[in-house]
C-alpha positions in Angstrom: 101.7 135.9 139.6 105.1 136.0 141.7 107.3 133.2 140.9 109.6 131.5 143.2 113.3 131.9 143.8 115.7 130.1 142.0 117.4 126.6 143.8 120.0 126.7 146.0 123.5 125.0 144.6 123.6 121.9 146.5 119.8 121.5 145.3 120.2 122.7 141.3 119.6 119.7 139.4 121.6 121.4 136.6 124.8 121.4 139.2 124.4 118.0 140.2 124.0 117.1 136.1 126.8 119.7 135.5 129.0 117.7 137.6 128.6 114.5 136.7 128.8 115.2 132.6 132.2 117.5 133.6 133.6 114.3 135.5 132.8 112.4 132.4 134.3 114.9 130.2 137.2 115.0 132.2 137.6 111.3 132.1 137.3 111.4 128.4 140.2 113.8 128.1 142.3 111.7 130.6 142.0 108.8 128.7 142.8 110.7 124.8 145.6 112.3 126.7 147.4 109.0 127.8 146.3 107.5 124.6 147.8 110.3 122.9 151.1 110.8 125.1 151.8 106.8 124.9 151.2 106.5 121.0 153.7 109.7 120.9 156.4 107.7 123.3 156.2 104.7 121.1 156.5 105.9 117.7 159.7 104.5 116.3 159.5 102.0 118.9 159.0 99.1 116.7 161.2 100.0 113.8 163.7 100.1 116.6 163.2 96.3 117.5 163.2 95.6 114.0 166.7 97.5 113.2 168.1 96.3 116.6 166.9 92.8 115.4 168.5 93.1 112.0 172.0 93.6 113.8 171.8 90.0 114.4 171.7 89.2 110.8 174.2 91.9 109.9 176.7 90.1 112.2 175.9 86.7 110.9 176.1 87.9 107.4 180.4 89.4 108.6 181.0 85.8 109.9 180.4 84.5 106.3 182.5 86.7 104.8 185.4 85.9 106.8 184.9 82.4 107.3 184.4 82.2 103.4 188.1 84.9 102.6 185.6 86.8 100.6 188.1 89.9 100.7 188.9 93.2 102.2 186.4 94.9 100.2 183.2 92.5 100.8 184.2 92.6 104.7 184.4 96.4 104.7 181.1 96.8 102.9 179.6 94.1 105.9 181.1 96.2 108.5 180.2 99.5 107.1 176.5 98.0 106.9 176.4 97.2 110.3 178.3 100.2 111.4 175.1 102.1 109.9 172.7 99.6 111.7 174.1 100.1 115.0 174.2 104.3 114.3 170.5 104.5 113.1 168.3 107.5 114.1 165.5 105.3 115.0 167.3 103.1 117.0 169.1 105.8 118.9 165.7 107.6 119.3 164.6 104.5 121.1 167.4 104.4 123.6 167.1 106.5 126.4 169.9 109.1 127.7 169.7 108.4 131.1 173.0 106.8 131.5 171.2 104.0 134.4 168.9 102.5 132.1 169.5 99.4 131.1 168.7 99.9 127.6 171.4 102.3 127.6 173.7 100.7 129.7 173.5 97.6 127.1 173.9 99.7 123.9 177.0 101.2 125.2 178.5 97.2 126.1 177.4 96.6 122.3 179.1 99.8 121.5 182.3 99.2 123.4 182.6 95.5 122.0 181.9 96.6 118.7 184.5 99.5 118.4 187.2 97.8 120.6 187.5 93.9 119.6 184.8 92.6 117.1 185.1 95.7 114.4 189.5 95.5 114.6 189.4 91.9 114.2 186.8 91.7 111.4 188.9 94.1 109.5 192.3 92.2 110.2 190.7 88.7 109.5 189.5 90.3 105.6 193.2 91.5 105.1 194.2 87.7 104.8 197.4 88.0 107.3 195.5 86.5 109.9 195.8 82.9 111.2 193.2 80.5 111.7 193.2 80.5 115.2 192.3 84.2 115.3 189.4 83.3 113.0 188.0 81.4 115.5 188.3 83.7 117.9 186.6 85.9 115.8 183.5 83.6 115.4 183.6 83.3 118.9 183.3 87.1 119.8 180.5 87.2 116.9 178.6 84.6 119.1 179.0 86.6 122.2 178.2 89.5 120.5 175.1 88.4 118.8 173.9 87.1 122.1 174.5 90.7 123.5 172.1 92.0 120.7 169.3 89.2 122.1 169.7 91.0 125.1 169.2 94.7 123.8 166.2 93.5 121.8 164.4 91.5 124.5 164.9 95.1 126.7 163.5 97.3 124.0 160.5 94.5 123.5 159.9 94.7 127.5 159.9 98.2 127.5 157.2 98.9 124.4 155.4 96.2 126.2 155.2 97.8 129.3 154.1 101.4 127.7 151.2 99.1 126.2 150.3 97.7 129.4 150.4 100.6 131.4 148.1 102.3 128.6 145.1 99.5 128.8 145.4 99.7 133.2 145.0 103.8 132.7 142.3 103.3 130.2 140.4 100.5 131.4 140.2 102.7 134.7 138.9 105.7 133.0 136.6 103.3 131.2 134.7 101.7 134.7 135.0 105.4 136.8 133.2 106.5 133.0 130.9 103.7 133.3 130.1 104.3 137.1 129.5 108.5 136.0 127.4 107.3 133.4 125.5 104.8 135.6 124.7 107.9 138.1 123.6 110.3 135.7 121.1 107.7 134.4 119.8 106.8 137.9 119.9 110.9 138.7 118.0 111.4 135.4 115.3 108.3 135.8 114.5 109.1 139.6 114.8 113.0 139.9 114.7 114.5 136.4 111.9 112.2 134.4 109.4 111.7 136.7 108.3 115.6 136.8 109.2 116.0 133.8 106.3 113.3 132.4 104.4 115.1 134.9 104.8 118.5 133.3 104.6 117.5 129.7 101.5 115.4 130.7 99.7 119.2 132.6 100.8 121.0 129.7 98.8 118.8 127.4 96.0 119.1 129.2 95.8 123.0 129.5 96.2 122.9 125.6 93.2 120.9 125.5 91.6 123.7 127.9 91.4 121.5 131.1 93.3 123.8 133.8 92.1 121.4 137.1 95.4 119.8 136.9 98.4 120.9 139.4 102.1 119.6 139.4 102.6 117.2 142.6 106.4 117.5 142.2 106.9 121.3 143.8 110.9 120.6 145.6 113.4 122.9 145.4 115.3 122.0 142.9 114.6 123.7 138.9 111.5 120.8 137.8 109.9 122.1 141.4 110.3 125.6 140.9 109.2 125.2 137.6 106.1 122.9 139.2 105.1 126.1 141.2 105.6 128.1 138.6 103.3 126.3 136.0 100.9 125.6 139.2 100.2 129.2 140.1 100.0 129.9 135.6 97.4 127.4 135.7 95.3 129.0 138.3 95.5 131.9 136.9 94.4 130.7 133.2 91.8 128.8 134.6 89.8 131.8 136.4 90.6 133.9 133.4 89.1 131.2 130.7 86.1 131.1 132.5 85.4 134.6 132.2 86.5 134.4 128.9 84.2 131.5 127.6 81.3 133.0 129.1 82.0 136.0 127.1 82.9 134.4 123.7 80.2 131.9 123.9 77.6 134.6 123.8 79.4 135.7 120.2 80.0 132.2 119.0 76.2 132.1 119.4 75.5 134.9 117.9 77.8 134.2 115.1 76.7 130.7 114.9 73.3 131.4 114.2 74.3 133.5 111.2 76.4 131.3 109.6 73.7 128.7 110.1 71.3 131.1 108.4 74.1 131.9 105.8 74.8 128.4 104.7 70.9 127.3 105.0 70.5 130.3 102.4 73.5 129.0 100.1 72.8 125.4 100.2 68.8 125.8 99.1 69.8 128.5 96.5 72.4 126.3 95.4 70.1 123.2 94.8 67.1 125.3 93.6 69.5 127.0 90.5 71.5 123.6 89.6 68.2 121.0 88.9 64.5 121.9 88.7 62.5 121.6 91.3 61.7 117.9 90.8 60.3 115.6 93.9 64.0 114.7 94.4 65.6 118.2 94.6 62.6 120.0 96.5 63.0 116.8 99.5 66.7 117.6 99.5 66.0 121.6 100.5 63.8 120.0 103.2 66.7 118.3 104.2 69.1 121.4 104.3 66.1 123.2 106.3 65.8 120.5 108.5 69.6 120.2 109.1 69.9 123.6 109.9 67.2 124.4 112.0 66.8 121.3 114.1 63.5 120.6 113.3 61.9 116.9 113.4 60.0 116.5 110.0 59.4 118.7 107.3 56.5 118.9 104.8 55.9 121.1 101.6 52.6 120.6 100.6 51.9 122.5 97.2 48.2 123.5 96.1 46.2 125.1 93.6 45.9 128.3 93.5 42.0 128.4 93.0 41.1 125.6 94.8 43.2 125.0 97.3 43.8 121.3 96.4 46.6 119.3 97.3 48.6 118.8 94.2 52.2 117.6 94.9 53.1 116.5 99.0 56.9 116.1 99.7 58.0 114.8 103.2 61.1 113.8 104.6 59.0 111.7 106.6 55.7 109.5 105.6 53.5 110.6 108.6 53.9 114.1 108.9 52.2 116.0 108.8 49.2 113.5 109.6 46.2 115.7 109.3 46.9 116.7 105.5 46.6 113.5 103.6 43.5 114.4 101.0 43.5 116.8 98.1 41.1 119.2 100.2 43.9 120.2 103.1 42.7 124.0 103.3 42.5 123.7 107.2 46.7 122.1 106.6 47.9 124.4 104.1 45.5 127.6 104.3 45.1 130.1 102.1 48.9 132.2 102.5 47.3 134.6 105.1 47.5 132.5 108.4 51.3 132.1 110.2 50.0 128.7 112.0 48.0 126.1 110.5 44.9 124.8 112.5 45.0 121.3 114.0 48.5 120.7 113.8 50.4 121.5 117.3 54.3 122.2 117.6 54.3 122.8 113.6 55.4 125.8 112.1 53.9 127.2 109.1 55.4 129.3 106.3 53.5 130.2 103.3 55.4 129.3 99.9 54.1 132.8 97.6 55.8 135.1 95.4 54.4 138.5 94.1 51.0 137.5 95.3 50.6 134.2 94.0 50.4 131.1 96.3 51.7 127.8 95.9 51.3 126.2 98.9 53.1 126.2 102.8 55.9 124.2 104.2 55.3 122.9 107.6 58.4 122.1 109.9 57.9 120.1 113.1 60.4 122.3 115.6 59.0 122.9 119.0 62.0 124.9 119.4 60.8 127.7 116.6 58.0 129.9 117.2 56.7 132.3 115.7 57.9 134.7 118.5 61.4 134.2 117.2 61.5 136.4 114.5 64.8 135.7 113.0 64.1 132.2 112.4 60.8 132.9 111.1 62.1 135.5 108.9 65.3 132.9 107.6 62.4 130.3 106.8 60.1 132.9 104.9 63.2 133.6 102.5 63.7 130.2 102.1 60.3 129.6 101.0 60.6 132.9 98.5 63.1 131.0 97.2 61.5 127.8 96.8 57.9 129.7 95.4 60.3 131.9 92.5 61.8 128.6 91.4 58.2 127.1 91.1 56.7 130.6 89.7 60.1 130.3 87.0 59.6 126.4 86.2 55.5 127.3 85.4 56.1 130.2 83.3 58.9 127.8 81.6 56.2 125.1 81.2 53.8 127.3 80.0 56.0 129.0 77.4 56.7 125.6 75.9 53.2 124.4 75.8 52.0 127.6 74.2 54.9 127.0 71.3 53.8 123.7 71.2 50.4 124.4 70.0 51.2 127.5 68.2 53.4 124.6 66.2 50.0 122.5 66.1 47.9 125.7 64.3 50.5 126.0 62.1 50.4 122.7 60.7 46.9 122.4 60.8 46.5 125.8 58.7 49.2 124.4 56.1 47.0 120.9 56.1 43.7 122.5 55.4 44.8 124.8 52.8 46.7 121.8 51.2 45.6 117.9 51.7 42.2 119.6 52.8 41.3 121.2 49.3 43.1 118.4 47.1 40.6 115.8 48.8 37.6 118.3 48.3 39.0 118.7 44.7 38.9 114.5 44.3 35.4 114.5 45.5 34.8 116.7 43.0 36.3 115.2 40.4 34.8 111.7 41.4 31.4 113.3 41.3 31.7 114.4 37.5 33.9 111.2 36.7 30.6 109.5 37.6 27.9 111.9 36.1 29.8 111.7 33.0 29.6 107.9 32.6 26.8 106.5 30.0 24.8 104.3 31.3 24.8 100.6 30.7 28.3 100.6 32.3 29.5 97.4 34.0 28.9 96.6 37.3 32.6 96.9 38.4 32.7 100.2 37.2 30.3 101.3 39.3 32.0 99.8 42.6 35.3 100.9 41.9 33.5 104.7 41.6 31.6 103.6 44.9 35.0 102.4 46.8 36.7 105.5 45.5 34.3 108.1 46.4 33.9 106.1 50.3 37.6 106.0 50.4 37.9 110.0 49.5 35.0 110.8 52.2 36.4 108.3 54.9 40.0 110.4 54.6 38.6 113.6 54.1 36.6 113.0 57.5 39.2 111.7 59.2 41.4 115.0 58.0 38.5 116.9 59.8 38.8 115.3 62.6 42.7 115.4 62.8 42.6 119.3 62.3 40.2 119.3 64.9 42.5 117.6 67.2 44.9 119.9 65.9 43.4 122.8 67.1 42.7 121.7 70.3 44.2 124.0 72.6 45.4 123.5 76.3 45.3 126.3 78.9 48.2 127.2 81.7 46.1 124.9 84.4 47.0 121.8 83.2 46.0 118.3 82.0 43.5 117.5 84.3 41.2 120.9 83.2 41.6 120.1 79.9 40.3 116.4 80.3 37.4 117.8 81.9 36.7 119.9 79.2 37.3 117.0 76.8 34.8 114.4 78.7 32.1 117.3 78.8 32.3 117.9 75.1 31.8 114.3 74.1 29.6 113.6 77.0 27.5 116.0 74.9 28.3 115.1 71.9 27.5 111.5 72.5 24.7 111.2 75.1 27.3 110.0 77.6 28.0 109.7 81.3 31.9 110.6 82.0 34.0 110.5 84.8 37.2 111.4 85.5 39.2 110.0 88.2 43.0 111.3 89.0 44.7 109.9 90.9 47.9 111.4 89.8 48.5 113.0 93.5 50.1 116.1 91.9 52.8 114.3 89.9 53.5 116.6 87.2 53.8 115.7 83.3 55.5 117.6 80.8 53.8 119.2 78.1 55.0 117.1 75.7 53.4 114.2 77.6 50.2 116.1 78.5 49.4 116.8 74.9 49.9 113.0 73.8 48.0 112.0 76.9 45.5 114.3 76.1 45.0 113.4 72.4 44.9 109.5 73.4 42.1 110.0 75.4 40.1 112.2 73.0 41.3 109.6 70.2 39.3 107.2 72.6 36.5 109.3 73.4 35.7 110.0 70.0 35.9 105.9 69.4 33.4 105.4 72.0 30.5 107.8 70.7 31.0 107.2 67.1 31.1 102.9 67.6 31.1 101.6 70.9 27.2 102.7 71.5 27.8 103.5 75.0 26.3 105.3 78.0 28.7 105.9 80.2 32.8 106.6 79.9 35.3 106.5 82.8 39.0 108.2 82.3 41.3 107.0 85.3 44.8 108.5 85.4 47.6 107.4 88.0 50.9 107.2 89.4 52.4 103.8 90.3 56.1 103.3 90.6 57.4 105.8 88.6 55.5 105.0 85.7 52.1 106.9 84.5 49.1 104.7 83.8 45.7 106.3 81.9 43.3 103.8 81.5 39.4 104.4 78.9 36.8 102.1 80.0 33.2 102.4 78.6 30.2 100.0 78.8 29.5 99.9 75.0 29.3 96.9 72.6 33.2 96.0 72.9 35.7 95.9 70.6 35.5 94.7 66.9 36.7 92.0 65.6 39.4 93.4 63.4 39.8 96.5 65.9 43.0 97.2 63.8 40.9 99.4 61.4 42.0 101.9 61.2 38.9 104.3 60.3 37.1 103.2 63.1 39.7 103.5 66.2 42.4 105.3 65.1 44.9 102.8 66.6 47.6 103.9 64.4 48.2 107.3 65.8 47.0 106.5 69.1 50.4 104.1 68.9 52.3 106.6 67.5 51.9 108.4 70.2 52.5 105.6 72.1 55.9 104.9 70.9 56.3 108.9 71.0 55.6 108.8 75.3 58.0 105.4 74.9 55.2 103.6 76.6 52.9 100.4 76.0 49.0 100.3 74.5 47.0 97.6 75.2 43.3 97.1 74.2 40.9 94.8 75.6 37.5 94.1 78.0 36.8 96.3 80.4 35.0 95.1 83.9 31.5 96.6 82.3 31.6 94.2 79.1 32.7 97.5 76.6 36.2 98.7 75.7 39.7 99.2 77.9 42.0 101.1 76.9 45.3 101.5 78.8 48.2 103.4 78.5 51.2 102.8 80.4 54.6 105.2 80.0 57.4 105.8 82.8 56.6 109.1 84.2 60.3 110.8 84.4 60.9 110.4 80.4 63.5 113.1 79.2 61.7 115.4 77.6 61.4 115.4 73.3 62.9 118.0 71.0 61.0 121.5 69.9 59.9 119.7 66.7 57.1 117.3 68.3 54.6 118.8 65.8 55.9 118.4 62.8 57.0 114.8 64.0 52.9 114.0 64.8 52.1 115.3 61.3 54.4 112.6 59.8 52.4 110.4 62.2 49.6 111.2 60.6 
């Protein structure tokens, strides 16, 4: 880039600038040099009026003196007062030498009068000799004389009066040529210097915001147009170099982009996976992170049994997708781990959720703009879902651990009950048996009932002990509730003659183990109710979800309920509300749709889970 020559003189805005703030300058000093030189001519000026005017007094003050005979020494002192008046610096300094001027001319008169007629006579008039006819001649010189001194003041006033004037003329014309160079600067700044200036300021802006179309208009010859010219041809350069140069960099930023994208994607589900479990809440927010980063429309992780390949848990961002998996049986949605695309569902990618071999189900993203051809995308979303299957694989093996304490807790206190309450009620039996063996007949009749009462009161508790260590040793595998109610609606379906079903509609909500085991225990509770009074033939268990809150409802078509159902021997209502109040939920009992028993339970599903001691806490239940 070759830049132009510099202006020519006559063009150089900085001479035409140059000399209109000199000519100011100069002005300025003009004016502080008068200033200056005519405050240095008039010092002393006005303490020479005032001394000059005090000679009139002074010459007043010698008439009174002589007119009053005061003396020769009081007239000496007046005219040795005046005599230093009239010889003062100041008022000397005032008085010019040139012998024409008429300040000087009417000192000297002053002078002359003073030395040759007014200063004798004063001085023969205070001797006393003198006749009164010579004092009135000297009141009459005085006159004279004082009307000299109007004279030489009025001069000195004219003169320090004309200094003054002279001053404001000299100043006041430094003052408009000041204004007028002022006046031009502003009119040479507003139409040549501002205009292309704005201009300039307004181009640079622009190339810092990386728009380089712009060009200066104002290219003269003075500085701002060379300057124009210059920044015109810097542009044009810049601008064929930045677009090389963003060709080039956007490629990088790309490639950069994407990793930082893959990065943060990583960090942000990690993030969220480590701090909460992986509830419903925190495993939709991942979905959002995945979504966010990869652009993708909707995003689904749909999470299955392992052995049958059931739809337990769904979590969209959106309702409707994906549309084809909407039943528990979704094999052909979420496959079987193996398969990189599920079947039937176009534009959706499909990444298997599985860790060490075990499967828990695929997430299904709705990106036309990721295929499986682009492998790093694929391979980003494939550690995602690792992630997503080790937090699931952690929180089961958590789960599990504390279900398996949970009953170990159970044998224990069903071990410590049978080897205590167990054989102290055996012994009672016992003891009743002999207590009544070793009665003699002809006893009375209440006797023989309170033995009765006693012995069906020991059996009734000793029974219901059976039963509770039964209950005690239920145990409840790693698959879950619904196994386990299965298993419990076969056994007394069996033990009973009964018909059971079991209908969940949980949708894969989970429950904790301390719920599944209450949940579990009120429904055998129930069950065992139902073959031992309710004389029925069939026995429906229905479990479900419904805003937030976990409802399991007993229904059988037996004989109905009692009417003092609160007994407890034959329903077991007392621990089946302890259990109740454990799961901070609500029993209710009453008709069910067939003419038998209902039984519903109804407890919020997200409950905080309840301390390691659960056990020991259903054993005071009991």
């Amino acid at each position: 880039m070759t830049l132009p020559p510099l202006p020519p003189l006559r063009d150089s805005l900085l001479w035409r600038m140059g000399l209109l703030l000199g000519g100011i300058a100069l002005l300025a000093l003009i004016g502080m040099s008068n200033a200056l030189l005519t405050a240095v001519a008039s010092a002393g000026d006005a303490a020479a009026i005032n001394i000059a005017g005090s000679l009139r007094m002074q010459s007043y003050r010698i008439a009174t003196r002589l007119g009053a005979a005061a003396g020769p020494a009081a007239v000496r002192d007046e005219l040795d007062e005046f005599e230093r008046r009239f010889t003062h610096p100041q008022l000397l300094h005032a008085i010019p030498a040139d012998a024409g001027d008429a300040r000087r001319l009417d000192y000297s008169a002053l002078a002359t009068q003073w030395h040759e007629r007014l200063r004798p006579l004063a001085l023969e008039l205070g001797s006393g000799a003198a006749r009164p006819e010579r004092l009135r001649t000297a009141l009459a010189e005085i006159d004279d004389f004082v009307a000299g001194i109007d004279g030489f003041v009025g001069r000195l006033e004219t003169h320090a009066e004309a200094k003054l004037t002279a001053l404001r003329w000299v100043q006041g014309a430094i003052l408009l040529a000041t204004l007028l160079l002022a006046v031009l600067a502003w009119r040479s700044v507003r139409l040549r210097l501002l205009p292309p200036l704005r201009e300039l300021l307004g181009l640079a802006d622009r190339v810092r915001r990386g728009d380089f179309i712009g060009r200066a208009e104002h290219v003269g010859r003075d500085e701002l147009g060379v300057l124009a010219q210059a920044f015109n041809a810097m542009a044009e350069d810049l601008s064929k170099m930045y677009a090389d140069l963003e060709s080039r960099v956007e490629a990088q930023t790309h490639a950069l982009r994407r990793s930082n994208r893959s990065l943060e994607l990583l960090y942000a589900t990690t993030r969220r996976l480590n701090e909460a479990p992986p509830t419903a809440a925190t495993l939709t927010a991942v979905l959002a992170e995945v979504e966010r980063y990869t652009g993708a429309r909707g995003s689904s992780l749909c999470l299955v049994d392992a052995q049958s390949l059931k739809l337990q848990q769904k979590i969209s961002t959106h309702p409707d997708f994906p549309k084809h998996c909407r039943k528990p049986e979704c094999g052909s949605c979420v496959g079987d781990g193996t398969s990189s695309e599920p079947a039937h569902l176009p534009q959706t990618l499909s990444v298997p959720v599985q860790e060490l071999g075990e499967y828990y189900g695929v997430l299904l993203l709705e990106a036309p703009g990721i295929g499986v051809e682009d492998a790093t995308q694929v391979q980003l979303l494939e550690t995602v879902a690792r992630h997503i299957a080790s937090t699931l694989r952690a929180t089961r093996q958590e789960v599990s651990k504390r279900r398996l304490a949970l009953l170990e807790e159970r044998n224990v206190i069903a071990r410590e009950l049978h080897d205590s309450l167990a054989q102290q009620l055996s012994y009672l039996k016992i003891q009743v048996s002999r207590l009544q063996s070793a009665l003699p007949d002809g006893q009375p009749a209440a006797v023989g009932e309170i033995l009765g009462e006693l012995r069906e009161g020991l059996s009734s508790a000793y029974r219901e002990l059976r039963e509770l260590l039964t209950t005690f040793r239920i145990t409840m595998a790693e698959d879950g509730l619904q196994p386990a109610l299965e298993r419990a609606l076969r056994e007394f379906g069996t033990r009973g003659n009964l018909a059971t079903v079991l209908d969940d509609r949980l949708n894969g909500h989970p429950l904790s183990p301390h719920q599944e085991i209450h949940v579990l225990q009120i429904v055998r509770e129930a069950l065992s109710n139902i073959v031992h009074h309710a004389r029925a033939r069939t026995a429906r268990v229905t479990l479900a979800h419904v805003d937030g809150r976990m409802q399991v409802t007993i229904e059988d078509d037996g004989v109905g309920l009692s009417d003092n159902p609160e007994r407890e021997r034959h329903y077991g209502l007392t621990i089946m509300r302890e259990r109740t109040r454990s799961l901070h939920g609500e029993l209710q009992l009453g008709r069910s749709t067939h003419g038998g028993t209902r039984v519903a339970l109804d407890f919020p599903a997200t409950h905080a889970e309840p301390p390691t001691d659960t056990s020991a806490e259903e054993s005071l239940h009991v």
